[in-house]
N, C-alpha and C positions, 0 to 999 in steps of 0.2 A: 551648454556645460562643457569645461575644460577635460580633459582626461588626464589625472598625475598618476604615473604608472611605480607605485614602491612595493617593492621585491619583500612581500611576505616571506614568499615560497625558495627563497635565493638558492637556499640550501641544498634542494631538492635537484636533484638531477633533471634535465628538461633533453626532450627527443625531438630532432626534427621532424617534421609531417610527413606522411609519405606523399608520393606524386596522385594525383588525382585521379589517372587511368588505373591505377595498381588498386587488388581488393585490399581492403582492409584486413592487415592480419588477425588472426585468431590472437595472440599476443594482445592486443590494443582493447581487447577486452576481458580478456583473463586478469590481465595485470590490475594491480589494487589503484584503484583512482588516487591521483596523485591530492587530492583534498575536497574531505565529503562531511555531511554532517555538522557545518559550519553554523553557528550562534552567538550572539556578542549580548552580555549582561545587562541589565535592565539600565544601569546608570552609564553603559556606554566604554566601559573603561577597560573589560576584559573581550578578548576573542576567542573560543573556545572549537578546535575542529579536528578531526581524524585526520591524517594524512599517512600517503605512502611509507612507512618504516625506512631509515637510512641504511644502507646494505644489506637489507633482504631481500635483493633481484626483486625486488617492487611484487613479493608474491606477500607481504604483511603491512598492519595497519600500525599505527601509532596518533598518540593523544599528544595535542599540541595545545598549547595556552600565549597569547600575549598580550601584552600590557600596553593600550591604546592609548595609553599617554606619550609612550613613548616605542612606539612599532619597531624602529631601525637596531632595538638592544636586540632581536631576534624574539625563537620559540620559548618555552621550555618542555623539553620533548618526552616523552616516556615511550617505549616500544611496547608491544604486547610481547604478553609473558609466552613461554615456551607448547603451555597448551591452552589457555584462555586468551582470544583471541578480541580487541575492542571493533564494535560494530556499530555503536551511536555513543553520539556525547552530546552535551549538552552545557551551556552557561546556567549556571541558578543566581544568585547572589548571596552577600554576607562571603563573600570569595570562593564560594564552594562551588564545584564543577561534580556534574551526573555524568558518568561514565559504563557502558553496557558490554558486557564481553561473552563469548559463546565457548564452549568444547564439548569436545566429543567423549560420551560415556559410553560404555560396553559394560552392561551389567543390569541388576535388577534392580528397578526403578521404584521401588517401595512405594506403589498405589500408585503414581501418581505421572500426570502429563499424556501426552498422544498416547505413547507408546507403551504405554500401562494397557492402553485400551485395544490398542492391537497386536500386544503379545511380544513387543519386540525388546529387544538387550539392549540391540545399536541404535544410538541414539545421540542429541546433540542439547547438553543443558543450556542456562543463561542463567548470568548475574548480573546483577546491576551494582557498582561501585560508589561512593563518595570520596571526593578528593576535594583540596583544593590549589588554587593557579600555582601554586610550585608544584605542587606532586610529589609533594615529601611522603606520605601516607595516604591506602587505599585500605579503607573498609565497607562490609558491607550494608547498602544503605539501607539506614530508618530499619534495620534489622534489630528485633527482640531480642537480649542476651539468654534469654528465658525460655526460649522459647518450644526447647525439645524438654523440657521439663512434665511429667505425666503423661508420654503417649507411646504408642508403640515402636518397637524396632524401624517398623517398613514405613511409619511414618517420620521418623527421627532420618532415617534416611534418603525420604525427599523431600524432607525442609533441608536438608545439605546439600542436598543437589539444587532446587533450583532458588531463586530471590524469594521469599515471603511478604515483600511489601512494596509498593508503587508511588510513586509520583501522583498525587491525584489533582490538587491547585496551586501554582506559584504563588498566590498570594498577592498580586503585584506592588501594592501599597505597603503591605507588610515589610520592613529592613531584614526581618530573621526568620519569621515562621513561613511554614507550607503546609496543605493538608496531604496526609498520607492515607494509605489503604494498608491493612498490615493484615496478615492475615493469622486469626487467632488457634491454634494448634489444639488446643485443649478439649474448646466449642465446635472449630471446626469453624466460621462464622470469618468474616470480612471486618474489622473494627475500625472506623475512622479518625485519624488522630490528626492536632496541632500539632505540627515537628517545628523544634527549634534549631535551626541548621550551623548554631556559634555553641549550645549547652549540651546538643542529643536530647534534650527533655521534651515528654509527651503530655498532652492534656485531651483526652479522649472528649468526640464530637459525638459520635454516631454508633451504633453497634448494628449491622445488618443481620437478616435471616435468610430462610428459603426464600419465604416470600415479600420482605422489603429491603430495599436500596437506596442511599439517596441518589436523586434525578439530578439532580441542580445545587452547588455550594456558591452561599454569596462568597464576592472574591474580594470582599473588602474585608471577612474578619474569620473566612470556612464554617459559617454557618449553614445547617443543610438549609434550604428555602423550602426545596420539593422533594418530598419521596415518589418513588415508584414502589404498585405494589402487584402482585402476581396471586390470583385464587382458581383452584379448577372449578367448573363450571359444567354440572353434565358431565360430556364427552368434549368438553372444548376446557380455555384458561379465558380468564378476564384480565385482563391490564387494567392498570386504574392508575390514579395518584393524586396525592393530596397536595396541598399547600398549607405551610406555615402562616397563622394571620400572626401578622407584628404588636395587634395588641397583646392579645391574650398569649402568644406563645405553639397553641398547639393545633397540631396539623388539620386542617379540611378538607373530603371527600370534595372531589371537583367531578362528578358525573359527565360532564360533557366531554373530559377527555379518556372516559373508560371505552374500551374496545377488546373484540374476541379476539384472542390471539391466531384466531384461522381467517377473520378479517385481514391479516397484516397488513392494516393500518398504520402507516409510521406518525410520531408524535415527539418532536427533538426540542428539550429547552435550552433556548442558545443564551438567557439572560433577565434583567431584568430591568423596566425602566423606573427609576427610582422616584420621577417625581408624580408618578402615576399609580406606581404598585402594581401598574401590570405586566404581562412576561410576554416576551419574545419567543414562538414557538415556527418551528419546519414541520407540516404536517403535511398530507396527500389525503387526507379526509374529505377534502371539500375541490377536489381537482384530482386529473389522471396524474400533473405534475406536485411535485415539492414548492407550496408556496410558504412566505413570510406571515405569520398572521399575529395581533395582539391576543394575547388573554387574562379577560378579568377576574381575578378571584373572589372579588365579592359578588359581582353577577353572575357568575358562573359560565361564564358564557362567551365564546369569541368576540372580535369587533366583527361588522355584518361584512367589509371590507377587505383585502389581503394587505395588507404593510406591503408587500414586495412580492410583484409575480410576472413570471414572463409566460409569453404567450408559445415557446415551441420548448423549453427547457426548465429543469428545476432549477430552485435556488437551493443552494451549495450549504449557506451558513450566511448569518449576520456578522459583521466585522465590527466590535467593540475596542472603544479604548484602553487601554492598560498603563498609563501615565500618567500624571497627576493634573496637568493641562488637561486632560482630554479623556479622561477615567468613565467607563462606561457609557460613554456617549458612542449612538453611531453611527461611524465613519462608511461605511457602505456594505455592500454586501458580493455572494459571489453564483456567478452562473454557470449554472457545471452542465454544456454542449460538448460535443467531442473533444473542447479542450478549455477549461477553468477559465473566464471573463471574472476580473476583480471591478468592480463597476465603486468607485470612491464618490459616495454624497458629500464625503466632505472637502470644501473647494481647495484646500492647502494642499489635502493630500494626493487628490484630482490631478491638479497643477505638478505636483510633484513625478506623480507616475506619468504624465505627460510629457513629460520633460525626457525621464529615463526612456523614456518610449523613441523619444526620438534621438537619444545618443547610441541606442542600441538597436536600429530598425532592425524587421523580420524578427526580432525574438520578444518571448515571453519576457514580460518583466515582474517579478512577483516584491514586492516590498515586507520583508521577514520584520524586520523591526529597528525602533530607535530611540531615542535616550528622550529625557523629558525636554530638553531647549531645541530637539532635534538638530546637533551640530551635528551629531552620526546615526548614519539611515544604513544598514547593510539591507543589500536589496539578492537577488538574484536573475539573472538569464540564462535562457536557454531556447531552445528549437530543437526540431528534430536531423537539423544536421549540427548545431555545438550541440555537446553536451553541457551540464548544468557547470555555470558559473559567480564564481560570488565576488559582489565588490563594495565598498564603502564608499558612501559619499560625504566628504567633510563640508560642514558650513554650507550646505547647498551651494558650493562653486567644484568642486574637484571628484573626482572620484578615483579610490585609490581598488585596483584592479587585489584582489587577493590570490585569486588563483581559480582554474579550470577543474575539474574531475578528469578530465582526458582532452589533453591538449595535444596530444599528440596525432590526435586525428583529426584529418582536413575535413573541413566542410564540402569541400568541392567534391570529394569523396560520393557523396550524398544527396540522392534527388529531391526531385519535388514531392512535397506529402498534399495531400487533397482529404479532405473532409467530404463525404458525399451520403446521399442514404439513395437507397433502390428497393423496391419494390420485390416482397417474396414472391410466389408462386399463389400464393390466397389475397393478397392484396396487401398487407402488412408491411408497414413502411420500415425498412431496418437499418438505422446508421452504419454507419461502415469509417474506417482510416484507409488509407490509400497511400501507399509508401510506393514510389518511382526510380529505377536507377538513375543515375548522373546521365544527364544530356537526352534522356528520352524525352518526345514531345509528340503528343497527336499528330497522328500520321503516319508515323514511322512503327518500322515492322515490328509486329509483336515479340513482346522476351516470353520467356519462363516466369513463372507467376506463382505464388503461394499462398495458399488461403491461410490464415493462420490465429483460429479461433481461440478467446481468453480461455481461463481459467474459472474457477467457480463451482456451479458457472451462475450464483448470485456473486457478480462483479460486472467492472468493464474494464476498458480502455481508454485510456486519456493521449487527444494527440501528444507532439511533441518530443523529445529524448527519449528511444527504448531503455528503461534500466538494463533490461535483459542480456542487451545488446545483440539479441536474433537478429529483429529488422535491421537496423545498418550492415549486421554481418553479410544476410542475405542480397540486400537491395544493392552495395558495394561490390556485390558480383553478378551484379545483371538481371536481379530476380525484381520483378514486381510482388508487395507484398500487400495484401488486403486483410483488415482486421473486421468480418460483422460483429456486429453487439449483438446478436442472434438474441431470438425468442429468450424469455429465463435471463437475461442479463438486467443489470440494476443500473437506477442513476437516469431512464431514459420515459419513466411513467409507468403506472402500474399495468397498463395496458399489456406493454410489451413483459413487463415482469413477470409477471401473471401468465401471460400466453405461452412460458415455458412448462408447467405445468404437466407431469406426466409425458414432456412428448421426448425426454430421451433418446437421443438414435432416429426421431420420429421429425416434425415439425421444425425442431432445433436443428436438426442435422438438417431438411430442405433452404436454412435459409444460409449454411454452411454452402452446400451445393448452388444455390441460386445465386453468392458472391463469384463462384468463381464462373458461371454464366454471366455476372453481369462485363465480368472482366473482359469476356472472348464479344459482347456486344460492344465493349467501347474501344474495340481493334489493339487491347494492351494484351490479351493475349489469346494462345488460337488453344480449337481443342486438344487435348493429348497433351498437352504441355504446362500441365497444372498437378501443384502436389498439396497436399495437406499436412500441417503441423503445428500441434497442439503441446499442451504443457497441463497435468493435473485435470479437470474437465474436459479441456483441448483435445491432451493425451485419449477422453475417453472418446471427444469427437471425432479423431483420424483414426482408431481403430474401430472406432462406426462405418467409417468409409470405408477400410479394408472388407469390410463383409456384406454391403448394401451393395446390390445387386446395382447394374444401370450407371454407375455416379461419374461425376467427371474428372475423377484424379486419376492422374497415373501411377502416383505412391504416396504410400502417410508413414510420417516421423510421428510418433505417439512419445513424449518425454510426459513420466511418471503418472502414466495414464490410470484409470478407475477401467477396468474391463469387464469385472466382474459387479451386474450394476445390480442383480440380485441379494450381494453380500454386502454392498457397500448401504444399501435400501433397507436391508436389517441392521445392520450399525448407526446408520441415522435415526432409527423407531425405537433404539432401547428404552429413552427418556420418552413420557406422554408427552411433555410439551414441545423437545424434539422434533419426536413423530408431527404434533398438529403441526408445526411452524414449518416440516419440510422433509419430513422424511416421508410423508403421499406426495409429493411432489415426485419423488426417483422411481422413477416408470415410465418406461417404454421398452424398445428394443434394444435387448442384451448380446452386445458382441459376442461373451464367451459360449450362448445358446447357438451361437448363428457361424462356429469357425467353419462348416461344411461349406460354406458360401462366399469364399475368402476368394477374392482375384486380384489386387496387385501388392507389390511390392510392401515390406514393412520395417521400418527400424522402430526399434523400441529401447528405451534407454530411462534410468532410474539410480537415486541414490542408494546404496545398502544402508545408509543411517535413515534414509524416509520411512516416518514411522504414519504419515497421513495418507499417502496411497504406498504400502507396501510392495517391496517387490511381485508378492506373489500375485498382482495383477497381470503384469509387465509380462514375467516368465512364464503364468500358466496359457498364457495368451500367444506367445511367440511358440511352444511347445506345440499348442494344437493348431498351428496353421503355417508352419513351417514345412510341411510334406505338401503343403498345397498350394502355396507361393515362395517368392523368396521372403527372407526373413534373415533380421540379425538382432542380438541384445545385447546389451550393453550395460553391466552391472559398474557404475558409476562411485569408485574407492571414497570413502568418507563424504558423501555428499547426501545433505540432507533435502527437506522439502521445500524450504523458502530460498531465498537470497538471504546473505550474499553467500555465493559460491566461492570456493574454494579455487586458487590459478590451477594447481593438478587437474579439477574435475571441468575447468570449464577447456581446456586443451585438450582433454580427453570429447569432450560432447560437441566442442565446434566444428571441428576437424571430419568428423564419424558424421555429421549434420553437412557440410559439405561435399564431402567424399558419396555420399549418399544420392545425394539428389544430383552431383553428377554422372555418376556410374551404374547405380543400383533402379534408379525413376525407369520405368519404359516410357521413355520418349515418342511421338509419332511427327 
């Protein structure tokens, strides 16, 4: 494949790279990626993406649109508004463009969202917009005009604050319609509608309750197929779900897919095959892993067989058609290992990701989508030393380069990443990522090393670009940085899922400690010279290691940690179904019980707008164990709990994150 290089992005200010020795400044990751969020329209003709804002020292985003017929007329650009700020967009068709913007409230949140639930004022709304590729007008989308009609003040004031309705199916066949979720004010209740994205006209599908949902929308016309349905049971819930028969219309109890909700059981319908009538499901019922299986609705019953299973990994999802060549057929599936495998059955598209495979060696290559004659394929690449980039391939001969998220950072910058798993301390085999400085290689003397456990902590880590931009910040200054999927993390079988289970602080945290033992066995780094830090769960596992007697860190960075696991164990059990699904799970050992027991070093740092682990974890925590090691906090200006952060609060946290583990770690 040729490479034709046309300047999308011309407009756009471009930075040269720095030199390869030098760290990566804090800057190069503060700064708003210079183009994220990137989608092109079902018929191929629009490109739809965020990009860095023209003259806002690249600290704001801006929504860009262009006309693929004719790329070189340029953007047509909109900036974000002065406090609503855009943070995803999206291509639809019938010309209209999805656009999602955030800000920051100070005030009373009229019932509703995080921070209803934890008492706080400072907080951070969302909307979601409707435009189209001019951007002559922004309204809010698939929003009810009616909607604050008969209900209270404090509920009339958070349907103001945040979106009332979602995206739920493009439709893809469909020229005009979508199916929507809207949410009914009156009922209180989820209602599902046909949106016509040329009239604003609705034609109600569905009407949800407590306990049903539809599971599955055929996407040929948003008919529900499958409900889910939810009943308590005893002291436990039951999952269930029916299927729609196509003769007669009305829905069937399918027993075989009912399960206790303290089973957790997963059970995902990813579709359905049309000249069979049976469904494509991701369950872990019948394996430790996520396999593919058929299921039949008039036998009720699985095939005896998995469609799709691999022997050390889940499967991710089934990959279906969405074109009119190639509409619910499928095209392959995905295996989610420490880093996403797209495995294409079907031979075109096979060939084709093979292709880009090999004009873009060493990176990820993900195939986002493309028009019905496939003359345009936007694809992406990335690795963990580029970050994510997007590019178009014309006519299967060319590909026209669109633009980086952050070009302005050298690869060379950035070592080697290793995917490894090692053994806990009980036998338990635990995945692990492995980020390396520039130019280290077995053999050579150990660096400084950081364990640096997710979030969750039902979640994981996927190799590849840190969004975060920690690891590169770290490993660009000489740190080796190790990610385990510890006990409690998801995506790796229920085994390990499951085995987190109560062990907070306990089992979780040995297999936290037995990464950074594995590191000082594979000569990357010695004792004494290893720190902990975490982010939200993370946060709760490094201020576990500040008070766990024995451990091998010499200091833990806690960013908007859970400390207080007794308070956080009662906020999860409010709800009974909650509580079964996971609030017995938060138990073990409580940092804030155990600060008599504190021995090194601690930074701790948090947004005032985070309304999911509040400050007063962070503060009450640094207060009682600051007369007994060192200690510093860092109350983090308008920063909330998710990404993307704000350029202010990430130059405020990298810099404090640096400085830290230089000066503050007791070194040996």
């Amino acid at each position: 494949m040729s490479k034709l290089r046309l300047a999308l992005l011309a407009a756009l200010a471009t930075t040269t790279a720095a030199n390869a020795s030098e760290p990566i400044p804090a800057d190069a990751f503060a700064r708003r990626q210079q183009i994220q969020s990137v989608s092109m329209s079902a018929d191929g003709k629009t490109l739809v993406a965020l990009i860095e804002a023209p003259n806002s020292n690249h600290k704001d985003t801006a929504l860009a649109t262009w006309n693929l017929d004719n790329p070189s007329a340029g953007s047509v650009v909109t900036p974000s508004g002065e406090r609503m700020k855009f943070i995803f967009a999206s291509a639809l068709k019938a010309g209209r463009v999805l656009v999602s913007g955030q800000q920051d409230w100070t005030g009373q949140l009229g019932g509703c969202g995080e921070g209803n639930e934890s008492g706080a004022t400072k907080t951070v709304v969302n909307k979601t917009y409707l435009t189209d590729v001019s951007q002559k007008n922004f309204s809010e989308a698939f929003a009810d005009k009616g909607y604050k009609t008969g209900v209270s003040e404090d509920t009339r004031r958070c349907l103001d604050l945040m979106s009332t309705a979602r995206l739920v199916n493009p439709l893809p066949l469909d020229p005009e319609n979508v199916v929507i979720q809207r949410y009914a004010s009156q009922s209180g209740r989820d209602d599902y509608y046909l949106y016509n994205l040329r009239t604003n006209g609705t034609k109600l599908l569905f009407r949800a309750d407590d306990k049903t949902s539809p599971e599955l929308i055929n996407p040929r016309n948003g008919e529900v197929l499958v409900r889910a349905e939810s009943e308590p049971s005893g002291d436990d819930y039951v999952f269930s779900y029916s299927i729609r028969n196509p003769k007669t219309g009305e829905f069937e109890a399918q027993p075989a897919l009912s399960h206790k909700a303290s089973e957790r059981y997963a059970v995902e319908f990813q579709g359905i095959d049309e000249s069979t009538g049976k469904y494509y499901v991701l369950t872990d019922k019948f394996s430790d892993l996520m396999q593919a299986r058929m299921y039949d609705p008039v036998a009720k019953k699985f095939d005896e067989e998995p469609l799709v299973a691999h022997p050390q990994y889940s499967i991710g999802r089934i990959i279906l058609g969405k074109q009119p060549h190639d509409f619910n057929k499928v095209l392959g599936f995905t295996v989610e290992g420490l880093e996403t495998e797209v495995v294409y059955t079907d031979k075109d598209l096979a060939s084709l990701q093979a292709g880009l495979k090999q004009a873009f060696p060493k990176q990820t290559v993900f195939i986002q989508s493309y028009n019905d004659d496939d003359s345009r394929v936007l694809f992406t690449t990335e690795s963990a030393q580029h970050s994510p980039s997007y590019h178009l391939l014309l006519n299967r001969k060319n590909v026209m380069d669109i633009g980086s998220e952050r070009p302005w950072i050298n690869p060379a910058q950035l070592g080697e990443e290793r995917l490894i798993t090692y053994k806990a301390r009980d036998g338990l085999e635990i995945p692990a990522i492995v980020d390396l400085p520039a130019g280290w290689k077995q053999g050579d003397a150990p660096v400084p090393a950081v364990v640096h456990p997710h979030g969750g902590p039902w979640a994981r880590d996927n190799a590849g670009w840190d969004a975060s931009g920690w690891v590169p910040f770290m490993t660009s200054r000489g740190y080796a940085v190790i990610r385990p999927q510890y006990r409690g993390s998801t995506g790796f079988g229920r085994k390990l899922w499951l085995a987190g289970d109560g062990q907070w602080g306990l089992k979780m945290q040995d297999d936290n400690d037995d990464a950074a033992n594995w590191l000082v066995k594979q000569g990357i780094a010695k004792p004494g010279n290893i720190a902990i830090f975490g982010y939200s769960y993370g946060g709760f596992a490094a201020s576990a290691a500040v008070v766990r007697p024995g451990g091998p860190f010499s200091c833990a960075i806690a960013g908007a940690p859970v400390t207080d696991l007794a308070r956080i164990g009662r906020n999860w059990s409010e709800g009974r179904l909650q509580r079964i699904l996971q609030g017995n799970t938060v138990k073990g050992m409580d940092p804030m019980k155990n600060t008599d027991k504190a021995s090194i070093p601690v930074l701790l740092f948090v947004g005032d707008r985070d309304v999911r682990t509040p400050s007063f974890h962070a503060k009450g925590f640094y207060d009682a164990v600051q007369g007994r090691v060192p200690a510093k906090f860092l109350l983090v200006p308008n920063q909330k709990h998710q990404m993307p952060w704000t350029y202010e609060a990430q130059m405020l946290t990298l810099p404090a994150i640096e400085s830290f583990l230089q000066k503050d770690c007791n070194r040996s």
